[in-house]
C-alpha positions in Angstrom: 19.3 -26.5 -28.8 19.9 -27.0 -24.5 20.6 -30.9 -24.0 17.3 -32.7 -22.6 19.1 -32.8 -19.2 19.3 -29.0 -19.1 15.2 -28.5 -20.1 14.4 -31.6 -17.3 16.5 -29.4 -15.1 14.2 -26.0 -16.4 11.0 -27.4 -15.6 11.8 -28.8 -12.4 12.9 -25.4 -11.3 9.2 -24.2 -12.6 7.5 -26.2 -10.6 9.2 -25.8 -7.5 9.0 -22.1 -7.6 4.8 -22.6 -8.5 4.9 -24.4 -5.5 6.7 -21.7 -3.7 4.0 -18.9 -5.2 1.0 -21.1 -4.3 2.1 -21.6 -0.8 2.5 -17.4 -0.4 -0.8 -17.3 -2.2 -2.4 -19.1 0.7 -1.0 -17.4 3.1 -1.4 -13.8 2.0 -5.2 -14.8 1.6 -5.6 -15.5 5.4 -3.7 -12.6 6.6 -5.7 -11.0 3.8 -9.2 -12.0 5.6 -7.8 -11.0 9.2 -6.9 -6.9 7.5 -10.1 -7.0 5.8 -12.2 -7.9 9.5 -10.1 -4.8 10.8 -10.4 -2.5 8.4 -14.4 -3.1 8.4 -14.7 -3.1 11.6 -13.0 -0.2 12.1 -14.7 1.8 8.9 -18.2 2.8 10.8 -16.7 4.3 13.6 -14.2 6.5 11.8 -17.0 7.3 8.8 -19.5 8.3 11.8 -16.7 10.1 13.5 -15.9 12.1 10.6 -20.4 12.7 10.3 -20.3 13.8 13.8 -17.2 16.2 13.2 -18.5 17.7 9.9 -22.1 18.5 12.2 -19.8 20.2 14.4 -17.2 21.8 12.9 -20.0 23.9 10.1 -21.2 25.2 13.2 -18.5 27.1 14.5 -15.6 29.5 13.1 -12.4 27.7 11.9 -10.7 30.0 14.6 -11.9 28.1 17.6 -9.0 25.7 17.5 -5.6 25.6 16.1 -6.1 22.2 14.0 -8.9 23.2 12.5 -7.2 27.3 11.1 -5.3 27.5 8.0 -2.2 28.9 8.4 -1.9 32.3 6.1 1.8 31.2 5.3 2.9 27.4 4.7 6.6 27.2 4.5 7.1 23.7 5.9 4.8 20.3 4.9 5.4 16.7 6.2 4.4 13.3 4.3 3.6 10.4 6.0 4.3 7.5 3.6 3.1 4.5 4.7 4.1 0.8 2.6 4.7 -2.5 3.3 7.7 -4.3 5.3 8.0 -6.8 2.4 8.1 -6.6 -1.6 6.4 -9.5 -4.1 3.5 -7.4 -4.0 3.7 -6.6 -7.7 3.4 -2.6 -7.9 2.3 -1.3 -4.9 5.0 -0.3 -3.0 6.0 1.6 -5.9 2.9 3.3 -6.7 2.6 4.3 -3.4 6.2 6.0 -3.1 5.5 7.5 -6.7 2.5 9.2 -5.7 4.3 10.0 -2.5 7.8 11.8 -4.8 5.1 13.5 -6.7 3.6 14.9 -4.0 6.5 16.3 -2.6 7.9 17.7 -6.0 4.9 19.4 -6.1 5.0 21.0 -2.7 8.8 22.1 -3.6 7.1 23.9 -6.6 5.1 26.3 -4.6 7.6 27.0 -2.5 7.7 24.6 0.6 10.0 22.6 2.6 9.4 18.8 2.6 9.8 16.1 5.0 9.0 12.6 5.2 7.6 9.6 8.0 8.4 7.0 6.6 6.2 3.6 7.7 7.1 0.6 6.4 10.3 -0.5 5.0 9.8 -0.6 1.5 9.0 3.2 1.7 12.0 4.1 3.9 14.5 2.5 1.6 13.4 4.6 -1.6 13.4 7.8 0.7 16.9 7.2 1.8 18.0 7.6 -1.4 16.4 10.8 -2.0 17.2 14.3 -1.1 14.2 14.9 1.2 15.0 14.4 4.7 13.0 11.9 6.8 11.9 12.3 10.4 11.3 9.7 11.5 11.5 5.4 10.1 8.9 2.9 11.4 9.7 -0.2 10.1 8.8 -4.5 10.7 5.6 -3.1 12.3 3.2 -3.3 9.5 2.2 -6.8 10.8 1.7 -6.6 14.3 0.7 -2.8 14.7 -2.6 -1.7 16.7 -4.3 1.3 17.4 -1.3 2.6 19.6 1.1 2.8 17.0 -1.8 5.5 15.4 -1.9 7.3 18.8 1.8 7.2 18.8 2.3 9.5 15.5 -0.8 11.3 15.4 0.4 12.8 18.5 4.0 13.4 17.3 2.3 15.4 14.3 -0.1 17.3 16.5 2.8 18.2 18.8 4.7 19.5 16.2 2.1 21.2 14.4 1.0 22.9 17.6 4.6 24.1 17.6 4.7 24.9 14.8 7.3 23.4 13.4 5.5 22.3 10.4 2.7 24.2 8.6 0.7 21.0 6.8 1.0 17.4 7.4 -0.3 15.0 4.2 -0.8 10.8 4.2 0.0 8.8 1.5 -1.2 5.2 1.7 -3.0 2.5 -0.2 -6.8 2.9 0.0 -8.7 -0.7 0.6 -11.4 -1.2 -1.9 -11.5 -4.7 -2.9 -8.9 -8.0 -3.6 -9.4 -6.6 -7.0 -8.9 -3.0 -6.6 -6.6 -0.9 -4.1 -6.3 2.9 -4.8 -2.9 4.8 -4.1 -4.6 7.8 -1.8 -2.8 11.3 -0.7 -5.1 12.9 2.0 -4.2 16.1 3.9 -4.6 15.4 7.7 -3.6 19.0 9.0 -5.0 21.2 9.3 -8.0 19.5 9.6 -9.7 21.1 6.3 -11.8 18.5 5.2 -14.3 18.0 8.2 -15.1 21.8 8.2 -15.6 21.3 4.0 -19.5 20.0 4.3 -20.7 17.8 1.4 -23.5 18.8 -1.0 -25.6 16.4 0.8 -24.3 17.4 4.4 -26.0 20.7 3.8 -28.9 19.3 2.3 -30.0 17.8 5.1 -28.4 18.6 8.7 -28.1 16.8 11.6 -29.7 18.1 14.2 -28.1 17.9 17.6 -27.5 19.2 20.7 -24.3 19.4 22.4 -23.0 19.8 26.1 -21.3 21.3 27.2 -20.5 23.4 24.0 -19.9 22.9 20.4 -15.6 24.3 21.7 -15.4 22.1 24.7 -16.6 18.7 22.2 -14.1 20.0 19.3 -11.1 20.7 21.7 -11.7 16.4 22.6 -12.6 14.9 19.4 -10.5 16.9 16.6 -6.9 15.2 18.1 -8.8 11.9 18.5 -9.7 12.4 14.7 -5.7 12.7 13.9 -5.0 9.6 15.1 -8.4 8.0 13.6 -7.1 9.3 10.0 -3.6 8.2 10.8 -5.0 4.7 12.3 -6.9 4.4 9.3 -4.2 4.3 7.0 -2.5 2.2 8.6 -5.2 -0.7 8.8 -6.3 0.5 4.6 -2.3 0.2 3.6 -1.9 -3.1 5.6 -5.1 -5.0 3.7 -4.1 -3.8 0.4 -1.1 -4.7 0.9 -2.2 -8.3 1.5 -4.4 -7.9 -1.7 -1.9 -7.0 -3.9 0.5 -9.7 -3.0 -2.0 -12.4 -3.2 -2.8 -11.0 -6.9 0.8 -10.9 -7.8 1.4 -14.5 -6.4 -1.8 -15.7 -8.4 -0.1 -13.9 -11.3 3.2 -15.7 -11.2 1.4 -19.4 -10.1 -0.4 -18.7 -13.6 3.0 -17.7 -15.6 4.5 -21.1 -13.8 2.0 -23.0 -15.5 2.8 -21.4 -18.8 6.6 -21.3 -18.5 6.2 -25.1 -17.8 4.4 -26.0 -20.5 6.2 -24.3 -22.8 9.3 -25.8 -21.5 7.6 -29.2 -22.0 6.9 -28.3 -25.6 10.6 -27.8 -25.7 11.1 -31.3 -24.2 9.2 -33.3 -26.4 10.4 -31.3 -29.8 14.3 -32.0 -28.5 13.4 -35.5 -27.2 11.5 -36.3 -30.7 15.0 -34.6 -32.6 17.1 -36.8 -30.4 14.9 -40.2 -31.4 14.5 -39.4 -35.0 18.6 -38.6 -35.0 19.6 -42.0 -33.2 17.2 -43.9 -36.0 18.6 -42.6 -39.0 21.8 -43.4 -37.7 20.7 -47.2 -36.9 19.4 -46.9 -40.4 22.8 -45.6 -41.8 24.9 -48.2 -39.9 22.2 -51.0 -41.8 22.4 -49.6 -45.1 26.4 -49.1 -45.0 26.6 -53.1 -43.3 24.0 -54.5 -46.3 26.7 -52.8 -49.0 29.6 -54.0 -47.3 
């Protein structure tokens, strides 16, 4: 059984690290509240941007612009894979390069090339180490991006896919639902399928509107600002789930501070008890074998 010294020395270790996990606790919760005002914020105008676009788009051919057509042949895909700077966020960096490997080795199945932009460090470290190449590293920034760092890549990826360079571009990031509950997401941002895709409900009930100059002239402006919308908006999603999941996992380990010290304690009192009971019965020895003397 460890001395008493040893288990004093334990439990003071627990409770300096519960401090540690309660003080990151707090913190993640306020930058948690600050993500959560941006990403709400921010939700309206890119769900009534992606409204306005699905109007649009069902009302002309795919072949009016070159980020809205299909390419007959896709030989080359790129990933954007977007985590945190930072770890102690229990599972989510790894989930989101998981889904982000399975992706890929998917893609490599039917026959494509695969590269990765990587944002966020956590991401960027896994990738090195595997045998997809990476474009591109964006790292430290998850904390003090804005809308220009969206700009920045959505227009990178346009270029290139203008180019042709690459065929299909794909997002993975972490989806923000709730503290509770953040959702690993893979969403294809080019070519831009999914606004010409209308919804049961879309076609339901239409819009009704009427554009000048033309329906072309309007898609030609809006359909690169919805890249960088998409790409924006994974950013700001990834960023307050992030905060979520680290404030859960601190919670997690204040909670398993608490038990670790009371078991410890436990330990204490049993060895502590042991020690007493053991320096009585040799009082009571030393009296017994002094009264026979």
């Amino acid at each position: 059984m460890p001395s008493l010294k040893d288990i004093q020395r334990k439990i003071s270790g627990v409770k300096k690290t519960k401090q540690i996990t309660k003080a990151m606790n707090m913190v993640a919760s306020a930058k948690l509240r600050k993500a959560q005002q941006r990403i709400e914020r921010f939700r309206p105008y890119a769900d009534k941007f992606y409204e306005m676009l699905t109007d649009l788009s069902s009302r002309t051919d795919a072949s009016v612009h070159p980020l809205l057509e299909v390419r007959e042949e896709i030989k080359k895909v790129v990933i954007i894979l977007v985590t945190a700077d930072r770890g102690l966020a229990g599972s989510f960096n790894v989930n989101l390069t998981t889904k982000a490997r399975k992706l890929a080795l998917e893609k490599e199945a039917a026959g494509k090339t695969v590269e990765f932009i990587c944002v966020g460090k956590k991401g960027r470290d896994v990738m090195r180490k595997q045998k997809w190449p990476i474009l591109s590293e964006h790292v430290n920034v998850m904390n003090t991006f804005d809308f220009n760092l969206g700009v920045e890549l959505g227009t990178k990826l346009m270029n290139g896919y203008l180019d042709q360079e690459y065929d299909e571009v794909n997002i993975v990031f972490g989806q923000f639902i709730s503290f509770a509950k953040q959702e690993v997401t893979a969403l294809q941002v080019l070519p831009i399928t999914s606004a010409a895709e209308l919804d049961e409900e879309v076609q339901a009930a239409p819009s009704e509107y009427i554009y000048e100059p033309s329906v072309e002239g309007i898609l030609s402006e809006l359909l690169p600002r919805f890249v960088n919308v998409q790409v924006y908006r994974g950013l700001l999603d990834t960023n307050a789930s992030e905060h979520a999941a680290r404030m859960r996992a601190m919670d997690n380990a204040t909670k398993n501070c608490d038990d670790l010290a009371k078991s410890l304690t436990l330990i204490y009192n049993k060895a502590r008890q042991s020690t007493i009971t053991r320096e009585l019965m040799d009082i009571v020895g030393g009296a017994e074998a002094l009264k026979s003397a």
